[in-house]
Residue frames as qw, qx, qy, qz and C-alpha x, y, z in Angstrom:
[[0.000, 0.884, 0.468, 0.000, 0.00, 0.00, 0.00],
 [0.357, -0.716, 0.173, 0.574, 3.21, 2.42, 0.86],
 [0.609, -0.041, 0.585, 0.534, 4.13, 1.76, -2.55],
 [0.357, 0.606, 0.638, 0.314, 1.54, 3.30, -4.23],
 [0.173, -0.688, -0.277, 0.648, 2.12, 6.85, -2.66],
 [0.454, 0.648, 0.482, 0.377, 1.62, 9.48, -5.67],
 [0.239, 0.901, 0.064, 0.355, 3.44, 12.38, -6.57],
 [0.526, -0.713, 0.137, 0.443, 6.74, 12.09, -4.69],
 [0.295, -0.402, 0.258, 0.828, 9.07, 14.72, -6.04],
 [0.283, 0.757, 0.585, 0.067, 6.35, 16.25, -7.78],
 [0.445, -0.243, -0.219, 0.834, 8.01, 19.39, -8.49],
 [0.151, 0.580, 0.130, -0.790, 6.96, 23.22, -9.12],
 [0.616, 0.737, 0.247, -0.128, 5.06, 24.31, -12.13],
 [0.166, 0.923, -0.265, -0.224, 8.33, 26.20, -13.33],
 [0.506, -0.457, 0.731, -0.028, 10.19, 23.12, -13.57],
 [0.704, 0.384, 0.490, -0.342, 8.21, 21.45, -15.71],
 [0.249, -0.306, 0.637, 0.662, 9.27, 20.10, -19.32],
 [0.713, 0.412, 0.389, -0.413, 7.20, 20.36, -21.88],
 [0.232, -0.063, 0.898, 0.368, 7.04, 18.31, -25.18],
 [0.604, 0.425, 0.101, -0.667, 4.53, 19.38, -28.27],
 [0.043, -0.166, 0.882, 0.439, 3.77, 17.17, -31.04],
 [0.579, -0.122, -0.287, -0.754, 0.31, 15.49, -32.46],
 [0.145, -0.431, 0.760, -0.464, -1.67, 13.84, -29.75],
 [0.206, -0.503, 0.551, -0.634, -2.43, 10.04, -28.50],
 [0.807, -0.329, 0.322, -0.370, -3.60, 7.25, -26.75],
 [0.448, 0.467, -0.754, -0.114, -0.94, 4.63, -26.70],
 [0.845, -0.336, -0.336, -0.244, -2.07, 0.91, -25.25],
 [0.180, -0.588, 0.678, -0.404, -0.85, -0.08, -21.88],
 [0.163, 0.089, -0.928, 0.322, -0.91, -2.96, -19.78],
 [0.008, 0.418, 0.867, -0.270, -4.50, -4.27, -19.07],
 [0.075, 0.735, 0.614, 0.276, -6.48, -2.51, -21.15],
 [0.195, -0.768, -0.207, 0.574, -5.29, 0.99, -19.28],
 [0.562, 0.666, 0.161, 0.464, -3.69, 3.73, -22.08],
 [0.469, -0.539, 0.055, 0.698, -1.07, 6.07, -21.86],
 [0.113, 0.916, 0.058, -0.381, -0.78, 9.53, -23.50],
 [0.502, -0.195, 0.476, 0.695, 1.85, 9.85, -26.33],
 [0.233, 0.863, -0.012, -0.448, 2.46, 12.44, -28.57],
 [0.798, 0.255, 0.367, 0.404, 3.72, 11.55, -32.52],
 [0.596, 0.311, -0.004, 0.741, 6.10, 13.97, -34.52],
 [0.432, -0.840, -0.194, 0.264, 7.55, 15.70, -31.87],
 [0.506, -0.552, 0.335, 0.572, 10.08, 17.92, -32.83],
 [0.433, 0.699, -0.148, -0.549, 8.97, 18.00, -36.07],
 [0.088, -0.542, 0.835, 0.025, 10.31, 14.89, -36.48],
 [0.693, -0.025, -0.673, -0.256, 9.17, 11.11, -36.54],
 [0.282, 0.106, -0.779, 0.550, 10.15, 10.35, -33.10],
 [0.611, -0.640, -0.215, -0.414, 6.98, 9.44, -30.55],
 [0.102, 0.127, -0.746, 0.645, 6.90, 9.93, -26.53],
 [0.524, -0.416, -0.702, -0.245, 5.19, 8.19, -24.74],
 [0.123, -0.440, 0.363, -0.812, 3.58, 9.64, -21.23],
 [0.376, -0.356, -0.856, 0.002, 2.06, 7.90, -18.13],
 [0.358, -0.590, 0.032, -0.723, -0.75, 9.04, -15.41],
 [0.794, -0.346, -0.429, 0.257, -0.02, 6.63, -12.49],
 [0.249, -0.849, 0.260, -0.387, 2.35, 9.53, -10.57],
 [0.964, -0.219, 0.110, -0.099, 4.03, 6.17, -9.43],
 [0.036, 0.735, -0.621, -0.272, 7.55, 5.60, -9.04],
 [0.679, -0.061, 0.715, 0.156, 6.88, 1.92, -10.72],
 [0.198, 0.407, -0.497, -0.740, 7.25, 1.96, -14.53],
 [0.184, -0.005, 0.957, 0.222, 5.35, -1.18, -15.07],
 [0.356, -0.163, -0.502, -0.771, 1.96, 1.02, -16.36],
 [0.275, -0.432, -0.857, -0.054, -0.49, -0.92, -13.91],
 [0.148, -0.677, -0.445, 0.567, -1.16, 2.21, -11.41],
 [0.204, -0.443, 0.139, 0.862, -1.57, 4.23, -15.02],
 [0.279, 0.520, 0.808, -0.004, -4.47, 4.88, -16.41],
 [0.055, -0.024, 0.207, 0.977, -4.68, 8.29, -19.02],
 [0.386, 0.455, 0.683, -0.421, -8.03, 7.02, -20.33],
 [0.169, 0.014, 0.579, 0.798, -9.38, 7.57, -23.47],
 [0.020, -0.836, -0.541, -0.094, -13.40, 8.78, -23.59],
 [0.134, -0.790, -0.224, 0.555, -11.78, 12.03, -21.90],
 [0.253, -0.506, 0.327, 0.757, -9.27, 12.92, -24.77],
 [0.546, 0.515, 0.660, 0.035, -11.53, 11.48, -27.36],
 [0.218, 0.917, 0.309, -0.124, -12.03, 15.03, -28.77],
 [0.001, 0.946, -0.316, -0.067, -8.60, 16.07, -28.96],
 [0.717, -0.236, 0.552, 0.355, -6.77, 13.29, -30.75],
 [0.676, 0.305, 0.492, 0.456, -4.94, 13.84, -33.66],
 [0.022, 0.982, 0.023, 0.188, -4.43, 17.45, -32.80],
 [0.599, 0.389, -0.433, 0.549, -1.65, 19.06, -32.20],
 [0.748, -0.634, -0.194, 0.024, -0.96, 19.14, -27.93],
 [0.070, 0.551, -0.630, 0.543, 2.02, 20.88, -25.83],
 [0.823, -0.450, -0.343, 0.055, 2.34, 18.17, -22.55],
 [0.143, 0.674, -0.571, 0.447, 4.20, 19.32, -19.48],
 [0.897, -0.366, -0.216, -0.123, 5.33, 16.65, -17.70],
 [0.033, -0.715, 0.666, -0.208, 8.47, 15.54, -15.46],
 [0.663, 0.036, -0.746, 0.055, 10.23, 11.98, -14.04],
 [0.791, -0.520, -0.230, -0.227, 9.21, 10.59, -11.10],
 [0.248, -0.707, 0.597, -0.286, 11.87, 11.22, -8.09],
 [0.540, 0.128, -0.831, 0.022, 13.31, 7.25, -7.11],
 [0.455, -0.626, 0.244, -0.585, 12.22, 5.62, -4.26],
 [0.732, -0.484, 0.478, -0.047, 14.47, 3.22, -2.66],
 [0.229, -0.224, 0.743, 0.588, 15.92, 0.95, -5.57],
 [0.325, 0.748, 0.574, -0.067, 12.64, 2.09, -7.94],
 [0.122, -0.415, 0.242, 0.869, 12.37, 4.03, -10.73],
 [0.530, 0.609, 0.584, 0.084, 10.23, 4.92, -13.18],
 [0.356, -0.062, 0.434, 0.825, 11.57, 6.77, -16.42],
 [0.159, 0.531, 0.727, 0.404, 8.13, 7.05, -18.05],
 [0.136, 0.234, 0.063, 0.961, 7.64, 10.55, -18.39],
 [0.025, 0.512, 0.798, -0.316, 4.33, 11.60, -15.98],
 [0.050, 0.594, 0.504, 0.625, 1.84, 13.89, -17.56],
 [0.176, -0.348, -0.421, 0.819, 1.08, 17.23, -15.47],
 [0.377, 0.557, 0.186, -0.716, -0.78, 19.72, -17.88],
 [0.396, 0.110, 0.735, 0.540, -2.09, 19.41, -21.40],
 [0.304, 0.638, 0.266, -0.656, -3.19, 21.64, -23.82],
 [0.471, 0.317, 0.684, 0.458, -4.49, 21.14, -27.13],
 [0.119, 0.710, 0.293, 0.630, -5.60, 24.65, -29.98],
 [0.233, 0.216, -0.414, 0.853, -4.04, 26.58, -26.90],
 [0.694, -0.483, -0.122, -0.519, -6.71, 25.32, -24.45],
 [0.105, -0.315, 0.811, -0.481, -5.71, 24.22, -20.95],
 [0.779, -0.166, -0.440, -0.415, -7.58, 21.14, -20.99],
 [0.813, -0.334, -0.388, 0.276, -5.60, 19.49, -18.00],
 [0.067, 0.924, -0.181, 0.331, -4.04, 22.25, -15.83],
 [0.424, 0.232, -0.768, 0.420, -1.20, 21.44, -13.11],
 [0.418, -0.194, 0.440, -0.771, -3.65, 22.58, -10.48],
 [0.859, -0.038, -0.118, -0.497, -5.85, 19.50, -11.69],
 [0.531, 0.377, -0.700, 0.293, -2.85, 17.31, -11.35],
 [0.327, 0.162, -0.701, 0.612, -2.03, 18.04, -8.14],
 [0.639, -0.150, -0.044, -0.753, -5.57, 18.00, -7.29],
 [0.824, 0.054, -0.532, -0.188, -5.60, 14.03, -8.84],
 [0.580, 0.161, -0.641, 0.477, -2.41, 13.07, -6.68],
 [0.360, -0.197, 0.490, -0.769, -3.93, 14.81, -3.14],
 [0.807, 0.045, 0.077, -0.584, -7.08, 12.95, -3.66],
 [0.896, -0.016, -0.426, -0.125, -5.18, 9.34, -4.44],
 [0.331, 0.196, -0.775, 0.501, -2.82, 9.93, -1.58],
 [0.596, -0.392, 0.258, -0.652, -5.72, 10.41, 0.73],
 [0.914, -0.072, -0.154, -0.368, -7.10, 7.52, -0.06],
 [0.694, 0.372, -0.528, 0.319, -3.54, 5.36, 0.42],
 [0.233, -0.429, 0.302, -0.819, -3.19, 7.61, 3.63],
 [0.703, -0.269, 0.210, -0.624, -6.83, 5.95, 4.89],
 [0.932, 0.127, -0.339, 0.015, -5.68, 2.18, 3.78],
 [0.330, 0.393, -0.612, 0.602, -2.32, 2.89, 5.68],
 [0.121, -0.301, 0.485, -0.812, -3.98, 3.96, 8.81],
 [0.676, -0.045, 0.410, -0.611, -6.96, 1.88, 9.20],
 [0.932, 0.214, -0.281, -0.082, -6.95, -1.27, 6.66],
 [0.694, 0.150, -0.671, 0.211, -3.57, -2.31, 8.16],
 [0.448, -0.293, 0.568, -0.625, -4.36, -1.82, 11.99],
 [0.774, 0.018, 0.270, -0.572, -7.48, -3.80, 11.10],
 [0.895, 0.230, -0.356, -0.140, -5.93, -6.66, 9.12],
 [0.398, 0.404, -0.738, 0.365, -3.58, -7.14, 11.77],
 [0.454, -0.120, 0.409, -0.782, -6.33, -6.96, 14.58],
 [0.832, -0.056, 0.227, -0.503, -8.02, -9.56, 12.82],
 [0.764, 0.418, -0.492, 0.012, -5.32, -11.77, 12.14],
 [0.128, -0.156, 0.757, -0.622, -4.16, -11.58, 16.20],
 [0.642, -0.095, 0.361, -0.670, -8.44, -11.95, 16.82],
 [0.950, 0.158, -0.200, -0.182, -8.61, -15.58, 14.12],
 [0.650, 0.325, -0.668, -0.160, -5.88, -16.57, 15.16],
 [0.132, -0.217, 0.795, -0.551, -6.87, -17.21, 19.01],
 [0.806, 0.048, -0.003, -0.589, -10.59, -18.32, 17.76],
 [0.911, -0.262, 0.030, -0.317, -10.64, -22.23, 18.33],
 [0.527, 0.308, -0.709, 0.352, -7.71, -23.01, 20.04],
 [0.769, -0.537, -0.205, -0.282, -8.07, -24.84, 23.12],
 [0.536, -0.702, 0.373, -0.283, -6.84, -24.09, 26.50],
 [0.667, 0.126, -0.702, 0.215, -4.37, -27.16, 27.56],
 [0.754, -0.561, 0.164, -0.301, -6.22, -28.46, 30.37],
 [0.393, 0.306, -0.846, 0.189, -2.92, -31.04, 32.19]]
């Protein structure tokens, strides 16, 4: 559950790299999609972007969606995004979406970001603090349930 925390080294807006090009939806792992933007640079060269905030790279806690951007594929998009800080011998390379804007609309802003990531660290937060109390509480409470006393 510690694992999943979201948005460490998250850093300032000013910080932020950004990366234009035409935009998106590249398949992930279980049906989820990442974000990826095709000639970038004016170039051939695609990058690909995740939404998981997650220092694993393996794409499962990343999930861009595709019904939202629906409207705004195959447009050109500016994406500011940054790498995920390590945590312990983790890492995730996969560039993390922060803002996106497509015909110089702020469709995703960094304030919504850092909106997303508050709102999944609560939740992680409430699993920390009360789901493992209570699965240890009731692993101590089954495992005195029918054992019997040695009577000598």
């Amino acid at each position: 559950m510690t694992t999943k925390y979201a948005g460490i080294g998250f850093p300032k807006e000013d910080s932020l790299f950004y990366t234009t090009g035409i935009l998106g939806l590249h398949d992930n792992v279980r049906h989820t999609k990442h974000l990826m933007l095709d000639n970038v640079a004016g170039n051939t060269e695609t990058q690909v972007f995740a939404c998981g905030y997650s220092f694993f790279d393996n794409g499962r806690s990343s999930n861009c969606g595709n019904s939202f951007y629906k409207p705004y594929l195959n447009k050109e998009a500016t994406i500011g995004w940054y790498i995920q800080d390590k945590f312990l011998i983790f890492k995730n390379n996969v560039p993390q979406v922060v803002t996106v804007e497509v015909d110089d609309k702020v469709i995703i802003s960094y304030t919504d970001t850092l909106r997303k990531i508050n709102s999944k660290n609560k939740l992680y937060r409430f699993m920390i603090l009360f789901a493992f109390p209570l699965s240890v509480l009731m692993y101590w409470s089954f495992s005195k349930v029918g054992k019997k006393p040695i009577n000598n």
